[in-house]
DOSE-472138 format. One record per residue (C-alpha): x, y, z negated; residue number from 0; residue in one letter. Coordinates in steps of 0.5 Angstrom, whole numbers, padded with zeros to 4 digits. Last residue first. Example, Ala and Ser with C-alpha at 12.3 -4.5 7.8 and 13.67 -1.06 7.14 Angstrom:
BEGIN
SITE     xx     yy     zz  resi  resn
SITE   0027  -0002  -0014     1     s
SITE   0025  -0009  -0016     0     a
END
This chain:
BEGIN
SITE     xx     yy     zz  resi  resn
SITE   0024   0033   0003   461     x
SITE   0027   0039   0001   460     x
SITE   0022   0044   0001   459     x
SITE   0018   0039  -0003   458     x
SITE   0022   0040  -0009   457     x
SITE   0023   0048  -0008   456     x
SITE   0016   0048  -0009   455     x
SITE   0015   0043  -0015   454     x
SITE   0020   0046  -0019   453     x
SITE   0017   0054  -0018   452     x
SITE   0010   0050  -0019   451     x
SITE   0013   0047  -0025   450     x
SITE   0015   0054  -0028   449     x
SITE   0009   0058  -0028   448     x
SITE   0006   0050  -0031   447     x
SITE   0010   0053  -0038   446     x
SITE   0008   0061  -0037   445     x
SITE   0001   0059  -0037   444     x
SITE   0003   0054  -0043   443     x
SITE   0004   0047  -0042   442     x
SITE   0006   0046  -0050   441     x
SITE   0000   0046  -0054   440     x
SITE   0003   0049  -0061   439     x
SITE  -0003   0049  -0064   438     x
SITE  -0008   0045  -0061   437     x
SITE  -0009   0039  -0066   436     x
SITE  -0010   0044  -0072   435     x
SITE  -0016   0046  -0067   434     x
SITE  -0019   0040  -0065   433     x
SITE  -0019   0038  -0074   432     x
SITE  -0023   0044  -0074   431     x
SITE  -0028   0042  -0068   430     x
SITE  -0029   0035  -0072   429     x
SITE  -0030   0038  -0078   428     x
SITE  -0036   0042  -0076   427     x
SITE  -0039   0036  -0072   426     x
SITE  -0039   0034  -0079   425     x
SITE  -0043   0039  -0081   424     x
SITE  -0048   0041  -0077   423     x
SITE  -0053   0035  -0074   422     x
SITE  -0049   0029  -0079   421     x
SITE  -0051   0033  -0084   420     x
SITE  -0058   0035  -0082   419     x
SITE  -0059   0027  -0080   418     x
SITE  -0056   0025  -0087   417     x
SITE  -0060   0029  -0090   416     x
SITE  -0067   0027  -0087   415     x
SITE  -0065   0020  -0088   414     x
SITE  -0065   0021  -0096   413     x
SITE  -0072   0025  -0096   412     x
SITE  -0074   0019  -0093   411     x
SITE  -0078   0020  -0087   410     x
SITE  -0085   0020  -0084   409     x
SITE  -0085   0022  -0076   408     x
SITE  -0086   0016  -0074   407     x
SITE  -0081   0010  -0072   406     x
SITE  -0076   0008  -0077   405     x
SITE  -0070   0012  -0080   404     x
SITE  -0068   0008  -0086   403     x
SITE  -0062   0009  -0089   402     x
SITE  -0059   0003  -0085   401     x
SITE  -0061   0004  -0079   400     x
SITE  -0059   0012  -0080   399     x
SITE  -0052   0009  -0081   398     x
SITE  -0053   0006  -0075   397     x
SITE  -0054   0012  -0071   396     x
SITE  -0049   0016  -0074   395     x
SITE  -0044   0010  -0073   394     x
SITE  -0047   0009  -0066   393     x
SITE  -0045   0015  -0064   392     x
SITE  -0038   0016  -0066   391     x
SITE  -0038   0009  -0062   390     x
SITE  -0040   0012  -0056   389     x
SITE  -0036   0019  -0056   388     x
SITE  -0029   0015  -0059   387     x
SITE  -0030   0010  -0053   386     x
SITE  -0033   0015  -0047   385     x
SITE  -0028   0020  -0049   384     x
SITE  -0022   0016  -0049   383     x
SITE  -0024   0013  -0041   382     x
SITE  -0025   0019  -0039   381     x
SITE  -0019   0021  -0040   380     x
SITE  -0016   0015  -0038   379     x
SITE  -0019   0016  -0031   378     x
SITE  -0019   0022  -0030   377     x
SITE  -0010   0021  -0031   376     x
SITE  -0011   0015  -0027   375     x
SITE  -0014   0018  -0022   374     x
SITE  -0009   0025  -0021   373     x
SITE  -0004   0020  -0020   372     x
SITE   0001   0025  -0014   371     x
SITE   0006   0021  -0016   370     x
SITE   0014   0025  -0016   369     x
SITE   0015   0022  -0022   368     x
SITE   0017   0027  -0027   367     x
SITE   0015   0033  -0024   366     x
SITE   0008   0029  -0021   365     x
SITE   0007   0028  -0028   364     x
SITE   0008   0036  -0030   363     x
SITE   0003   0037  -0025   362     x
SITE  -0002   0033  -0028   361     x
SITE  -0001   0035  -0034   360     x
SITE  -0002   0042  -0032   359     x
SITE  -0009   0039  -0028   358     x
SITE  -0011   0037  -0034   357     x
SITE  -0012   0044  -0038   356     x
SITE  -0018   0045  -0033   355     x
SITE  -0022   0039  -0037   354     x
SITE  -0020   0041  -0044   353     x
SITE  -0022   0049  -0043   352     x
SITE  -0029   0048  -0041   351     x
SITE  -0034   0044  -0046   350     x
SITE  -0031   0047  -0052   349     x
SITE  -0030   0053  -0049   348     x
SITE  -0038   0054  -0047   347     x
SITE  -0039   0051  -0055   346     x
SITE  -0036   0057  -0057   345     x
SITE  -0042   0061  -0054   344     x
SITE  -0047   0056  -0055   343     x
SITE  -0046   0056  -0063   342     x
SITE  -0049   0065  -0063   341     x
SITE  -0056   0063  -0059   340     x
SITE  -0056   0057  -0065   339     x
SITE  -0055   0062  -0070   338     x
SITE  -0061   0066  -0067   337     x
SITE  -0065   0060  -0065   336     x
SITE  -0065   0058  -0072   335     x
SITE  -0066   0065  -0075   334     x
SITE  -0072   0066  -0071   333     x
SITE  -0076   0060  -0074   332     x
SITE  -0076   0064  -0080   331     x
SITE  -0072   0059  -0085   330     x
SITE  -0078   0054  -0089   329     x
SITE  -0074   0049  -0086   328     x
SITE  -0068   0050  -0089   327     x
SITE  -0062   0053  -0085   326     x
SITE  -0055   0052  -0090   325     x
SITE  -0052   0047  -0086   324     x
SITE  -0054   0051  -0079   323     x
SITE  -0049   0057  -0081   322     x
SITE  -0044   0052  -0081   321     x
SITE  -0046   0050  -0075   320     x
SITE  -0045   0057  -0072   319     x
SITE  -0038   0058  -0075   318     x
SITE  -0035   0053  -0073   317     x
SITE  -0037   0054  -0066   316     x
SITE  -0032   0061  -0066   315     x
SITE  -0028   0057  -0069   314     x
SITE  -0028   0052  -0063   313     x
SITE  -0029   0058  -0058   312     x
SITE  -0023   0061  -0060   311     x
SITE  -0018   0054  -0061   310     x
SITE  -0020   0054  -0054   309     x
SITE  -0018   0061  -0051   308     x
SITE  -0011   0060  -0055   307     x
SITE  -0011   0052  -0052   306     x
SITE  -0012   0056  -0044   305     x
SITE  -0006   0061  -0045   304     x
SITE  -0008   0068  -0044   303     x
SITE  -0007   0072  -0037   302     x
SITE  -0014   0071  -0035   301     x
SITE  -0018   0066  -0040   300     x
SITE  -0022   0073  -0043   299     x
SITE  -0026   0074  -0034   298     x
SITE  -0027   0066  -0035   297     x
SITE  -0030   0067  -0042   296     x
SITE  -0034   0072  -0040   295     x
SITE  -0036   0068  -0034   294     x
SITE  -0038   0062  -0038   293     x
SITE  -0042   0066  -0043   292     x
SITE  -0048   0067  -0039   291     x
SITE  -0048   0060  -0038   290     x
SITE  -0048   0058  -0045   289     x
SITE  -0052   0063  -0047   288     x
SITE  -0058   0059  -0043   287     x
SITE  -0056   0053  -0045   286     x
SITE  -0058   0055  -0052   285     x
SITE  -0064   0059  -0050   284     x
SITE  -0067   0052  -0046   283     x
SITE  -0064   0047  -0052   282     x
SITE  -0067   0051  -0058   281     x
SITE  -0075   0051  -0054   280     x
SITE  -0074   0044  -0052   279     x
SITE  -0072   0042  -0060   278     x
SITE  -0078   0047  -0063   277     x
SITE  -0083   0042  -0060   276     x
SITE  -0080   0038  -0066   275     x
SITE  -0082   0042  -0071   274     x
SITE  -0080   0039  -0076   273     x
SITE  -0074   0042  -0079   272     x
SITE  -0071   0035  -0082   271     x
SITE  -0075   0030  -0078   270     x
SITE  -0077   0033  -0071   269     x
SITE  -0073   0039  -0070   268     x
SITE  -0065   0035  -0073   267     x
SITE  -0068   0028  -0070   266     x
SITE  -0068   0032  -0063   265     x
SITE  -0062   0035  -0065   264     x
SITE  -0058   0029  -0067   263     x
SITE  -0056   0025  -0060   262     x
SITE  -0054   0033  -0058   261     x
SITE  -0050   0035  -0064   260     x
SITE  -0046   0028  -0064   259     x
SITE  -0044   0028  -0057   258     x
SITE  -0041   0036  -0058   257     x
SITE  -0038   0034  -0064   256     x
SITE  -0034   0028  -0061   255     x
SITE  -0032   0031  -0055   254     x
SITE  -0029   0037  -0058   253     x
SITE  -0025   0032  -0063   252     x
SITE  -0024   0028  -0056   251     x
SITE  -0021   0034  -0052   250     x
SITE  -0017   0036  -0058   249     x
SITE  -0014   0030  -0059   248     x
SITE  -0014   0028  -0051   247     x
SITE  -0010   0035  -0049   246     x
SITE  -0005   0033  -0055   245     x
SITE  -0004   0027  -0052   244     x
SITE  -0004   0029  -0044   243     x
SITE   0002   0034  -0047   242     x
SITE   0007   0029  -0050   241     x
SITE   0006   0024  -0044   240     x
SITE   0008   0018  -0047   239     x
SITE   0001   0014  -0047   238     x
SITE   0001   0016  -0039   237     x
SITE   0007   0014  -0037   236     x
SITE   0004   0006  -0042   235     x
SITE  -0002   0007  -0037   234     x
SITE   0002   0008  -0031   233     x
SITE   0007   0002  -0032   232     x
SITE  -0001  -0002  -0034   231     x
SITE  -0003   0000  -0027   230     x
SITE   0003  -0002  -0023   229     x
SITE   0008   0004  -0021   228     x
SITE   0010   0006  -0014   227     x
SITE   0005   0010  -0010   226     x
SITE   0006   0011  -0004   225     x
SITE   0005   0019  -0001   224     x
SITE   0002   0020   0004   223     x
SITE  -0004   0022   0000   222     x
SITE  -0002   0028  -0003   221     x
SITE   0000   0030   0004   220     x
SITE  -0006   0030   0007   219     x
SITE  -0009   0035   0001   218     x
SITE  -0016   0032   0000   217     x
SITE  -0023   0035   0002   216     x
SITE  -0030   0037  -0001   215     x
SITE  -0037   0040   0002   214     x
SITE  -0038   0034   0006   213     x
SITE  -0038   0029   0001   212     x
SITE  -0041   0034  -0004   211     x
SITE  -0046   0034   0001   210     x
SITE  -0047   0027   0001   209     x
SITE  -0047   0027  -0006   208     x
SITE  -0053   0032  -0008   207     x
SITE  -0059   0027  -0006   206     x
SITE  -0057   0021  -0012   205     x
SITE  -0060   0024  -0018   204     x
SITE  -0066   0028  -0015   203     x
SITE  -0068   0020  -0013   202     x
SITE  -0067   0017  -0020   201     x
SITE  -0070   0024  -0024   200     x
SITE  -0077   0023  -0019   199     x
SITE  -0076   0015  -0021   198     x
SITE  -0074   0016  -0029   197     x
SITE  -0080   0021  -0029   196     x
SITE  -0085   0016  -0027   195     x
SITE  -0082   0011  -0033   194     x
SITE  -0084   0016  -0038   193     x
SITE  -0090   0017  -0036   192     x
SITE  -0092   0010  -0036   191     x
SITE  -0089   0008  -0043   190     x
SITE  -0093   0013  -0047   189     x
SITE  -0095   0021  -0043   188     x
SITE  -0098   0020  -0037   187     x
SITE  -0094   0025  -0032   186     x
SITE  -0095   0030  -0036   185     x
SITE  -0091   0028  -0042   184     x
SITE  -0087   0024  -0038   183     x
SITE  -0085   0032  -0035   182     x
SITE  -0084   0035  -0042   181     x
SITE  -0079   0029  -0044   180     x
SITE  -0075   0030  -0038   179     x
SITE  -0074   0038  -0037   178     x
SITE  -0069   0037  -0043   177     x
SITE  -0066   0033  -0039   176     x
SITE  -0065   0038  -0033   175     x
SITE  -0063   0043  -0038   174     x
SITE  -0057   0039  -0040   173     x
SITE  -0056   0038  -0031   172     x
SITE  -0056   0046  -0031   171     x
SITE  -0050   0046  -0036   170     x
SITE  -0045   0041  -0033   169     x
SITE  -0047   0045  -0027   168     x
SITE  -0044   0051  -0030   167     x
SITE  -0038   0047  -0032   166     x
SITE  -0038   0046  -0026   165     x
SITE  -0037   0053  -0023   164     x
SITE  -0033   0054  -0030   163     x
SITE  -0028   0048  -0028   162     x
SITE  -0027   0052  -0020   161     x
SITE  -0025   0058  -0024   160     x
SITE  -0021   0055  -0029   159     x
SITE  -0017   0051  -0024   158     x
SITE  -0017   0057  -0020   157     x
SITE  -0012   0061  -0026   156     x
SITE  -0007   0055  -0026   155     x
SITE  -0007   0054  -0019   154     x
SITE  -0007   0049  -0014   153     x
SITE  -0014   0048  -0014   152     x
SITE  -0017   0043  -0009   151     x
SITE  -0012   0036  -0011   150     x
SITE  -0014   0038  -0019   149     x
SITE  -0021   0037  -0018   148     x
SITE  -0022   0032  -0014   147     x
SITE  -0019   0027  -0020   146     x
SITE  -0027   0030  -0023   145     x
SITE  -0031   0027  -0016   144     x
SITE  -0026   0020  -0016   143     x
SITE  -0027   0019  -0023   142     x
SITE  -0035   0021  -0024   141     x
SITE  -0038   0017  -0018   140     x
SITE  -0035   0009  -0018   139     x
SITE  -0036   0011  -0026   138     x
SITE  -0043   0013  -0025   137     x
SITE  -0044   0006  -0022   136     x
SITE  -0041   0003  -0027   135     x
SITE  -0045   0007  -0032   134     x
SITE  -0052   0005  -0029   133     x
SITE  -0050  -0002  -0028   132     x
SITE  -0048  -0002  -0036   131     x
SITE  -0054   0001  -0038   130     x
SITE  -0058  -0003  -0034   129     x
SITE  -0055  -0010  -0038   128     x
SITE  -0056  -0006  -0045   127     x
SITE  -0064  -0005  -0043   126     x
SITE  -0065  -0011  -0041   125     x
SITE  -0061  -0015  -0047   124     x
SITE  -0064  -0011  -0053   123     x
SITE  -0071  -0010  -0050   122     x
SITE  -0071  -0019  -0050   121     x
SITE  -0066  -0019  -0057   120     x
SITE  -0073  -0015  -0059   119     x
SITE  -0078  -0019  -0057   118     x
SITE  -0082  -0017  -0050   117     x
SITE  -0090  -0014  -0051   116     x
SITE  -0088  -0009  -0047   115     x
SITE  -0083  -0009  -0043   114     x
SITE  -0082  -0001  -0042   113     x
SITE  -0079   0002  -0036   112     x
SITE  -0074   0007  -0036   111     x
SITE  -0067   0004  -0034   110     x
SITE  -0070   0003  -0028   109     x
SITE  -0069   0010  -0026   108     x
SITE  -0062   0011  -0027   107     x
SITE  -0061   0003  -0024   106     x
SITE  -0063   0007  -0017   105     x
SITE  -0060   0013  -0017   104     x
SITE  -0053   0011  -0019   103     x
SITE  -0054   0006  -0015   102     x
SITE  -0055   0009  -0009   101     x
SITE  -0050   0014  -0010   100     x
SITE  -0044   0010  -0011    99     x
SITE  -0041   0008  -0005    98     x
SITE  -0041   0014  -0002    97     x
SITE  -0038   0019  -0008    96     x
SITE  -0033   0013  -0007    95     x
SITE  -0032   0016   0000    94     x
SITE  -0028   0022  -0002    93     x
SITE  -0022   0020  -0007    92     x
SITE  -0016   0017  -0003    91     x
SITE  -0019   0020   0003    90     x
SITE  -0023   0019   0009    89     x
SITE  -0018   0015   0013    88     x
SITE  -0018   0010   0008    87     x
SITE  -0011   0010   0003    86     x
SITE  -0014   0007  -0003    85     x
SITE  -0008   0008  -0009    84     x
SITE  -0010   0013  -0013    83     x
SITE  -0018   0012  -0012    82     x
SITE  -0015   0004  -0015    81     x
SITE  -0012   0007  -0021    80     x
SITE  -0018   0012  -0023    79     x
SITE  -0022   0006  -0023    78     x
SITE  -0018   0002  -0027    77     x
SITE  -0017   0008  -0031    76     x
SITE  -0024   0008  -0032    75     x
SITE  -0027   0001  -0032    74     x
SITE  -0025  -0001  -0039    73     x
SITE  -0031   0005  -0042    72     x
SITE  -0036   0002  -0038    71     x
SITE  -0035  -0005  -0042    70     x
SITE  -0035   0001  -0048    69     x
SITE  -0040   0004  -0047    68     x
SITE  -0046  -0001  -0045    67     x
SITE  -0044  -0005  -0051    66     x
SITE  -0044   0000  -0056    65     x
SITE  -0050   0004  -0052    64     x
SITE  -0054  -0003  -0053    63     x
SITE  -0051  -0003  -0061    62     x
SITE  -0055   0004  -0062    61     x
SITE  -0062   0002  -0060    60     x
SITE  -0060  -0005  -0064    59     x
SITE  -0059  -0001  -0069    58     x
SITE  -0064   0003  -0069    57     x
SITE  -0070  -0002  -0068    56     x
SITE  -0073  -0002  -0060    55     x
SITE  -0080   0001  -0061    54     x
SITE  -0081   0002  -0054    53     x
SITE  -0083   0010  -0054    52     x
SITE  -0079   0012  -0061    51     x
SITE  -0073   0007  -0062    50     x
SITE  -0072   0006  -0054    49     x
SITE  -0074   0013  -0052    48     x
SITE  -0071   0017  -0058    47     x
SITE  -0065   0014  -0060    46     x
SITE  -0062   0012  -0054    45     x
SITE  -0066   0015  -0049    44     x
SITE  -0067   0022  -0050    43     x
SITE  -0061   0026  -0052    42     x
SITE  -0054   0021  -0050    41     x
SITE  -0058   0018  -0045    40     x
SITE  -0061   0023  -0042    39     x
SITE  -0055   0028  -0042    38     x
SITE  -0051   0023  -0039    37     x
SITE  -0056   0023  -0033    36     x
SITE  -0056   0030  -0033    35     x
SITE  -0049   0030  -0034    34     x
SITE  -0048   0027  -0028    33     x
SITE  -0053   0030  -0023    32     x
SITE  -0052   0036  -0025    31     x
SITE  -0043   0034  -0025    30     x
SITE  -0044   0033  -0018    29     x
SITE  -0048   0040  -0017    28     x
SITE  -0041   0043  -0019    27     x
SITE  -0038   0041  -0013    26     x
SITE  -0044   0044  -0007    25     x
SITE  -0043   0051  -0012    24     x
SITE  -0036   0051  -0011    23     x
SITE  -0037   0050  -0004    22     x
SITE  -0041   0056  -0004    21     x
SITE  -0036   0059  -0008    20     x
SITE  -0030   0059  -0004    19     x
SITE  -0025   0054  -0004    18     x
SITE  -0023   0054   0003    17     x
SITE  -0018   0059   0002    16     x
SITE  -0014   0055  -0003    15     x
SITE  -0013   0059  -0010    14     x
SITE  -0007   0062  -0011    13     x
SITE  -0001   0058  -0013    12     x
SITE   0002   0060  -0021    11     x
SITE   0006   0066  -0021    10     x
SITE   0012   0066  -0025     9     x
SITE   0011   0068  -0032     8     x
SITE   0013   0075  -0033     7     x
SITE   0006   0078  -0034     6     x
SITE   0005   0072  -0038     5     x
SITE   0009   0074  -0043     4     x
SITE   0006   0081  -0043     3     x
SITE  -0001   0078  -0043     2     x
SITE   0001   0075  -0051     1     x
SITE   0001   0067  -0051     0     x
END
């Protein structure tokens, strides 16, 4: 939508007072806890601990992803419907962040001890059973944490704003893992190493909640009212939602390119380039630009449609890993730096957008139903995206199974291909199809101006 038409758009709720940016801050250090746990595994343990440190083969290394994945995956709506439908004195959301700490740390931490001389099926099932109680105890936090989000910022605009504070976290908790493997390093290096650093990350992980607890709120009269739908009639409204489809579609295509490209990069520097103390370097100036990029984006986002702002910064990525197809290892190592320094700029849309267009759907529900399910939404979302991200995955990775990746630094000229490909292009077809999917995205600005409008005058009457 043009800026002329969004002038004439109603305008949308103002930001709460309370949320200023010092809380905003103590909400975004939730997603640096959460995305560096999910960082780790997506970057690190999975195809780099398990099959380069425990010895762990490819397949079986992807299949414990597989597994833990999607049995977390089921528990998301659910867990979104029962924040829905808590009614504790604390709130519908708060106290999960709570209950779900503890844990979070603790089987973080686990998850990085070697078994030695264990068979494979033994490593297979240890590592399978803690990834699940890890990503359990992530659900019990991330649900209730991300459904806040809505509840705290009414309008269009401060939903990206708040969106973008966390989103920042989002990226700091990236930076943290790439701290992870240098702090094994130096904390002995080997097995021994590595599990020291799940500890000290353990901890750091689990400190920040209570502040979010005490940081956060929730609206009293969204939690006065009662909700009505059971959680399969709630999934089925969910499913029809025009909007929320399409918001998954391009989200899932974004999501899905983003995990491929962070599971492939440090096999892209250490096969394919083979430099791999070049992927540490890479991140740190990747994520650099992305959060210098955030408040360009969110100063561009004002007065624009969020799926126009999207279909940008998913262009503008393209490009980047296109670029990256053509790279050889013989290239200057600057040049690679340099188009992936280019790749984070649309890469900070891809991750930002998605997530602060959910609030408009929920709006739109709460139109249409007269509930308040901001849980069930996040939850589903999150739900989809930990399915079609982990089976992504573990097709790649299964795929260099099958190919051939073994443990060591030599590989066929066929594995390193693949690796190169799955690295640039085919996130690239990802992003393009997220792109044809946005097109005509229907909750514009000028669109959740309308519901807010709808809403109010609902509320006044009751």
């Amino acid at each position: 939508m043009s800026r002329v038409a969004a002038d004439r758009a109603p305008a949308a709720t103002s930001e709460d007072p309370r949320l200023n940016s010092a809380r905003k801050l103590v909400y975004a250090s939730g997603d640096v806890t959460l995305n560096t746990a999910l960082s780790a595994l997506s970057i690190i343990f999975i195809q780099y601990f398990l099959t380069q440190v425990a010895g762990l083969r490819p397949e079986l290394a992807a299949a414990v992803q597989l597994v833990g994945r999607a049995v977390d995956a089921f528990t998301d709506p659910a867990m979104g419907r029962l924040s829905d439908a808590c009614r504790w004195k604390l709130g519908r959301r708060r106290p999960f962040l709570l209950i779900g700490a503890v844990p979070f740390g603790v089987t973080f931490a686990l998850l990085w001890v070697d078994l030695g001389a264990a068979s494979q099926w033994e490593m297979f099932t240890y590592y399978t059973g803690i990834y699940v109680l890890l990503s359990l105890a992530m659900t019990v936090l991330s649900i209730p944490y991300l459904a806040l989000q809505p509840e705290m910022a009414l309008g269009y605009d401060a939903r990206t704003s708040l969106n973008t504070f966390r989103n920042a976290g989002s990226v700091l908790g990236i930076l943290a893992t790439v701290a992870f493997r240098p702090l094994a390093h130096a904390l002995g290096d080997g097995p021994r190493g590595f599990a020291c650093a799940g500890i000290a990350f353990g901890l750091l992980l689990a400190l920040p909640w209570l502040p979010i607890f005490l940081a956060t709120w929730e609206r009293p009269e969204f939690q006065q009212r009662t909700p009505r739908m059971t959680l399969r009639a709630g999934l089925l409204a969910v499913a029809r939602h025009r909007a929320f489809r399409k918001l998954v579609g391009l989200y899932l295509c974004g999501r899905v390119a983003m995990d491929l490209v962070g599971a492939m990069l440090i096999l892209y520097f250490t096969h394919y380039m083979g430099r791999t103390h070049d992927f540490e370097r890479v991140m740190l100036l990747f994520l650099a630009v992305v959060l210098v990029s955030l408040p360009f984006w969110l100063r561009v986002a004002q007065g624009f449609d969020k799926a126009s702002i999207f279909i940008v910064g998913s262009l503008w990525w393209i490009v980047s890993l296109l670029s990256l197809l053509l790279a050889e290892p013989d290239w200057p190592r600057w040049s690679v730096f340099a188009l992936a320094a280019l790749g984070a700029v649309g890469y900070a849309v891809v991750d930002l957008m998605p997530w602060s267009m959910l609030g408009e759907v929920v709006d739109a529900d709460d139109l249409a139903t007269g509930e308040r399910r901001e849980g069930i939404y996040n939850g589903f979302f999150t739900f989809l995206r930990k399915l079609a991200g982990t089976i992504a995955v573990a097709l790649a990775l299964a795929s260099l199974g099958a190919l051939g990746l073994t443990k060591g630094d030599a590989q066929s000229e066929t594995v390193r291909s693949a690796i190169r490909l799955l690295s640039t292009l085919t996130p690239a077809v990802f992003l393009a199809l997220g792109v044809w999917i946005a097109r005509g995205y229907p909750l514009s600005r000028e669109r959740h101006a309308r519901i807010v409008k709808q809403l109010a005058e609902r509320n006044a009457k009751r």
